[in-house]
C-alpha positions as CSV (number, residue, x, y, z in Angstrom):
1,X,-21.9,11.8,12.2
2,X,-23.2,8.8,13.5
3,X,-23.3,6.4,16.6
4,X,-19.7,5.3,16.6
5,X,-21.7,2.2,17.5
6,X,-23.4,1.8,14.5
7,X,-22.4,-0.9,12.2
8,X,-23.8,-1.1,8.8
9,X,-23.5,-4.8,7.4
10,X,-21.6,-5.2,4.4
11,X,-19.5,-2.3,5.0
12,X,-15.2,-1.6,6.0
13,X,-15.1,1.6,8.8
14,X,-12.7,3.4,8.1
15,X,-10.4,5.5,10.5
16,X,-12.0,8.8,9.4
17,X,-15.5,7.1,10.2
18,X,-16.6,6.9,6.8
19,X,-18.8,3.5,5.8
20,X,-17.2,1.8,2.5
21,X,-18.7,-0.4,0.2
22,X,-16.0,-2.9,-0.4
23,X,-17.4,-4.3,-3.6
24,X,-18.1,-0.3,-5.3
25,X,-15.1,1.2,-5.5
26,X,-15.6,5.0,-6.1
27,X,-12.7,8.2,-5.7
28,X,-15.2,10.0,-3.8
29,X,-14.6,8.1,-0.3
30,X,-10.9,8.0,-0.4
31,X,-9.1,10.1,2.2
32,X,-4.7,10.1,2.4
33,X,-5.2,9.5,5.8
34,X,-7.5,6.5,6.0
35,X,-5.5,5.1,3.7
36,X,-1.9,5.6,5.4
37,X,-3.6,5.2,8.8
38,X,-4.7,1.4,7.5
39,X,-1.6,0.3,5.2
40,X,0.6,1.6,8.5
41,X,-1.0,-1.0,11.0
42,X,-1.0,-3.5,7.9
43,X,1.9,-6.1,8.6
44,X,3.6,-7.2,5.7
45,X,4.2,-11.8,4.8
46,X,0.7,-11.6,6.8
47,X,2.6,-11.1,9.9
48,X,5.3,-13.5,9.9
49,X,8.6,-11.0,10.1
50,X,11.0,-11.0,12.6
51,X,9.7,-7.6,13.5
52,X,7.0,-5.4,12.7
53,X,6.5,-4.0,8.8
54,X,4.2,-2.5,7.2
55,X,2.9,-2.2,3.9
56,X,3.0,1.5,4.5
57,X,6.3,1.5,5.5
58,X,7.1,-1.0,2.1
59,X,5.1,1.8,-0.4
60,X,7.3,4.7,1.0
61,X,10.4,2.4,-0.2
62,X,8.4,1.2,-3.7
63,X,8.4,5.1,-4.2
64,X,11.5,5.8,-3.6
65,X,13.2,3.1,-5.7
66,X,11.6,4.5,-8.9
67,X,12.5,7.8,-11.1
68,X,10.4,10.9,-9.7
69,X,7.6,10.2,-12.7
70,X,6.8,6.9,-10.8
71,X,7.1,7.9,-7.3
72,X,3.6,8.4,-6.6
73,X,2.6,5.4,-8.4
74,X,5.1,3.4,-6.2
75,X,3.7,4.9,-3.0
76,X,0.2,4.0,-3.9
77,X,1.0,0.9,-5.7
78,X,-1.0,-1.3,-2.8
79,X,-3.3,1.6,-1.5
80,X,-6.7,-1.0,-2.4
81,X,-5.1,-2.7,0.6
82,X,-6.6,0.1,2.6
83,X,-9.9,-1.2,2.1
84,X,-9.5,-5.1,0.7
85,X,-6.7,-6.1,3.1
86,X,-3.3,-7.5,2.3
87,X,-4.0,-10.3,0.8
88,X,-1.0,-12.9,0.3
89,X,0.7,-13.3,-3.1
90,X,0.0,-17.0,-3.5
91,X,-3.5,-17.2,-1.8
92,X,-4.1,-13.6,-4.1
93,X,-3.2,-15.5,-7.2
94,X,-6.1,-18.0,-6.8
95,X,-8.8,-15.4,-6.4
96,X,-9.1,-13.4,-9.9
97,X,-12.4,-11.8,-9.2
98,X,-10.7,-10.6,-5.4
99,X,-7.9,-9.5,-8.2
100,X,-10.5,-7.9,-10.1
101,X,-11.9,-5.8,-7.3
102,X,-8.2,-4.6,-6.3
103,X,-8.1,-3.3,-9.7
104,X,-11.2,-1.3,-9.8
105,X,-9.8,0.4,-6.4
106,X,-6.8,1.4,-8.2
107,X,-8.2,2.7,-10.9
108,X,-10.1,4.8,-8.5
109,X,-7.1,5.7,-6.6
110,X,-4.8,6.4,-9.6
111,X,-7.8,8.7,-10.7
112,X,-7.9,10.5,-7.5
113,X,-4.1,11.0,-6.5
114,X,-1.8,9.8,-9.7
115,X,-2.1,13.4,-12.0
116,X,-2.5,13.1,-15.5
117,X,-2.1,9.2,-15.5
118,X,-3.6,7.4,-18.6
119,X,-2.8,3.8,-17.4
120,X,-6.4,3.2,-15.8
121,X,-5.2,2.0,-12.6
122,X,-2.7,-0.7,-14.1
123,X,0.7,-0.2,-11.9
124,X,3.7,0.6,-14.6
125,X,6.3,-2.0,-15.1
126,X,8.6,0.4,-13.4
127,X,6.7,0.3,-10.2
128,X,6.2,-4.2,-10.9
129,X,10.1,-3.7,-11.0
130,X,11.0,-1.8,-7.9
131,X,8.0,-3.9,-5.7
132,X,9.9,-7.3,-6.6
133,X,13.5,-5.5,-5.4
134,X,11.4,-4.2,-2.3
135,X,10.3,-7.6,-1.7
136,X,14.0,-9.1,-2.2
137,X,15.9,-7.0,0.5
138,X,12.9,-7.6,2.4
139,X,13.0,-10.7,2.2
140,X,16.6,-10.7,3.2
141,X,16.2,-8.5,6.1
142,X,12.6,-9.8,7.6
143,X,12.4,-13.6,7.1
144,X,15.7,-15.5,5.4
145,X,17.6,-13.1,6.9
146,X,20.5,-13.2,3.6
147,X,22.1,-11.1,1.9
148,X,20.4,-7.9,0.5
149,X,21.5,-7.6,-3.5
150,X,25.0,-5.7,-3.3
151,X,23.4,-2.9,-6.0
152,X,20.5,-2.2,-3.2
153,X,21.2,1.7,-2.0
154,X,21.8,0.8,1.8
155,X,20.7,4.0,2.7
156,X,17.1,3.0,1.6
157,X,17.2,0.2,3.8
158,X,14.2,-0.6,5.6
159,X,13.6,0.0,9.4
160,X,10.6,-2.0,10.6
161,X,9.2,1.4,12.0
162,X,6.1,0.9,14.5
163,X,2.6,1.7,13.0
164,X,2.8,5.5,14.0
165,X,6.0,6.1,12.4
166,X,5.4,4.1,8.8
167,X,1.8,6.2,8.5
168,X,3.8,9.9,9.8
169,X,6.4,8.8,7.3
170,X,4.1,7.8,4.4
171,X,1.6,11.0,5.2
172,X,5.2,12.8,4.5
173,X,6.4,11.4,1.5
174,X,2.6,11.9,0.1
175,X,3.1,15.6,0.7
176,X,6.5,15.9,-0.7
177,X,5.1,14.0,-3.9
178,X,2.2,16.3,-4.6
């Protein structure tokens, strides 16, 4: 291993120590746990919730708001976040080749942990669907605090765990899924 001091330019450490090339995705570097470990200590609206949540915290709900065939899909759905960051929706929508890039990691990723998926990486519309009701009670709960949609399974609610307990409970839904 080497010199936890070491820093190679143009490269994202990762928890595990592995060096990444950002710009080559490839399934051969990704670990569960880097990835948990990072999308756990990711804050979700870039920070600006009334308490800590994560985007690890956010997949575990994606995945569970979707029939079983989908659930890893919706656990994984932002795993290139693991490596690129969590880039904001509108800020995201002005960068196609940083949308580009997050596409190549999931294709990777849905390679690596989504079995027998013939999508190539794109996210199914039943995933799209249960991200956009994630991010409405979210909404509701973490910034305008609302009303969360009356049909929204109030035992799914989010918590706004700390960091250690959104990548313990992701690393456990991951397990349960495989």
């Amino acid at each position: 291993m080497d010199d936890l001091r070491t820093y190679r330019p143009g490269t994202v450490r990762t928890s595990s120590g592995l060096y990444i090339d950002p710009w080559s995705p490839d399934l051969d570097v990704l670990r569960i746990k880097d990835i948990a470990h990072a999308l756990a200590q990711q804050a979700r609206f870039n920070g600006h919730a009334s308490r800590f949540y994560s985007v690890a915290e956010h997949s575990v709900l994606v995945s569970k708001l979707v029939e079983p065939q989908f659930a890893m899909w919706g656990l994984m759905h932002d795993a290139p976040e693991y490596i690129l960051g969590d880039v904001v929706t509108p800020l995201k929508a002005k960068l196609p080749d940083f949308q580009k890039l997050e596409n190549e990691w999931m294709r990777e990723i849905a390679l690596r942990y989504i079995p027998d998926d013939r999508s190539w990486g794109h996210v199914p519309d039943e995933v799209r669907a249960a991200d956009k009701l994630a991010l409405e009670v979210e909404l509701a709960l973490f910034l305008a605090h609302g009303d969360v949609p009356g049909t929204f399974d109030r035992k799914l609610l989010p918590k706004g765990y700390d960091w250690i307990d959104a990548e313990r409970n992701f690393l456990e839904r991951f397990m349960d899924l495989i």
